[in-house]
C-alpha positions as CSV (number, residue, x, y, z in Angstrom):
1,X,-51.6,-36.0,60.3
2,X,-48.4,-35.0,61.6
3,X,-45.6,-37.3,61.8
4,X,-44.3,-38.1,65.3
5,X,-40.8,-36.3,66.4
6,X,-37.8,-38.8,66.7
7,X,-37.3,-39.2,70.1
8,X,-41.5,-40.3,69.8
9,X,-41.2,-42.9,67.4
10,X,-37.4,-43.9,69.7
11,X,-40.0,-44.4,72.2
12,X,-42.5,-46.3,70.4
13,X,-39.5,-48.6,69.2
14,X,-39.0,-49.0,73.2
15,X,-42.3,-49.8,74.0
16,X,-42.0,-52.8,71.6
17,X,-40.9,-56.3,73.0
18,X,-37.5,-55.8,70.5
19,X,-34.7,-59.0,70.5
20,X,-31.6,-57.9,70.1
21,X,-30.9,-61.1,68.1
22,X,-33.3,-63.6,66.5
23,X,-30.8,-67.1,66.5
24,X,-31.1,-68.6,63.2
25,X,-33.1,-65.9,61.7
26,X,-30.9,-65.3,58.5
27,X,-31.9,-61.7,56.6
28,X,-35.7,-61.1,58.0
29,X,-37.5,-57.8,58.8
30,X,-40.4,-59.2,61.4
31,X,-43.1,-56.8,62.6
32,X,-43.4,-56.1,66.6
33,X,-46.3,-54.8,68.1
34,X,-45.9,-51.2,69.7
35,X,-48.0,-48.9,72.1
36,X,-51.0,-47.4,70.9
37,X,-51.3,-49.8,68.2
38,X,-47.8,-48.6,66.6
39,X,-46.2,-51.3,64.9
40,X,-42.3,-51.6,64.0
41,X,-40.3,-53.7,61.3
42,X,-36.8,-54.2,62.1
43,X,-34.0,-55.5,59.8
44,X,-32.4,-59.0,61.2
45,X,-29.1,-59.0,59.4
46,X,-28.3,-62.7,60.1
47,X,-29.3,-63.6,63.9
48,X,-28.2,-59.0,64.5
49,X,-30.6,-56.5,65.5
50,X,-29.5,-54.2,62.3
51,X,-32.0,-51.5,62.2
52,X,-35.3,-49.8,62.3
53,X,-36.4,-51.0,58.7
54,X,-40.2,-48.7,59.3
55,X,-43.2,-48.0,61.5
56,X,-46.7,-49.0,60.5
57,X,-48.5,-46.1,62.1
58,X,-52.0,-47.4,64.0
59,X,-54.8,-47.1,60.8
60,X,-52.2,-49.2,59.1
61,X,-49.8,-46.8,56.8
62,X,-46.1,-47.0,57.0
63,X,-44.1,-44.2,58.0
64,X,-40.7,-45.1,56.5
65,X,-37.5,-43.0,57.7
66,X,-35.6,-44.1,55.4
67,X,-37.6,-41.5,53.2
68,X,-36.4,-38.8,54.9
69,X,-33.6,-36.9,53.9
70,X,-30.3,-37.8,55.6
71,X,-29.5,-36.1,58.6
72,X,-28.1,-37.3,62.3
73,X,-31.9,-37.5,63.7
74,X,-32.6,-39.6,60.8
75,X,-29.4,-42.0,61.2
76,X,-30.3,-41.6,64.8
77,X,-34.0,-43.1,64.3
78,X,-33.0,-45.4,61.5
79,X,-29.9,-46.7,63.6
80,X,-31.3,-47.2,66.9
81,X,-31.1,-50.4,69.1
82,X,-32.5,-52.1,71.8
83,X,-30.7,-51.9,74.8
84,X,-29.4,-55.3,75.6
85,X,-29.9,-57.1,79.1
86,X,-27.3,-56.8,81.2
87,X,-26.0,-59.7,82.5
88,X,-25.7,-61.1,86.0
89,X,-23.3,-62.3,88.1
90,X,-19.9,-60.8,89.8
C-alpha cells in the first residue's frame, strides 16, 4: 500500500466536516469522518484548531506524519487548517 501524496491527504482533511474551534474543548484530539472512509484526528489546543494530529486510513491503520522526517510538505500537512467561514455583512 502506498501512502497518499500530501496535497491527497490535504484533500481528505477537506473533505472532513473540520471546526476551526471546539468552545470549551480544553486539550482534545477528536476523530472526524473523511471521504472514502478516511478518518482524521486533529489536536484542539484549548477551544484552537492546532493541527493534523493523524489519519486513520479506511481498513483502520494510522498513517501518522508526524513520522515522517521533517520537511516543508510535512510541516505543510501536519500544519494545515481549515479554512474559516467568512463572515457576512458590509
Amino acid at each position: 500500500m502506498t501512502d497518499p501524496t500530501v496535497d491527497e491527504l490535504i484533500a481528505i482533511a477537506k473533505s472532513a466536516d473540520l471546526p476551526s474551534a471546539l468552545v470549551g474543548s480544553g486539550f482534545v484530539t477528536p476523530t472526524f469522518p473523511a471521504r472514502d472512509g478516511w478518518k482524521v484526528v486533529v489536536f484542539f489546543d484549548g477551544s484552537d484548531f492546532d493541527n493534523i494530529e493523524h489519519f486513520i486510513r479506511p481498513d483502520g491503520t494510522v498513517l501518522d506524519p508526524w513520522d515522517w522526517p521533517v520537511s516543508p510538505e510535512r510541516d505543510r500537512l501536519c500544519y494545515w487548517r481549515p479554512e474559516k467561514p467568512e463572515r457576512g455583512g458590509r
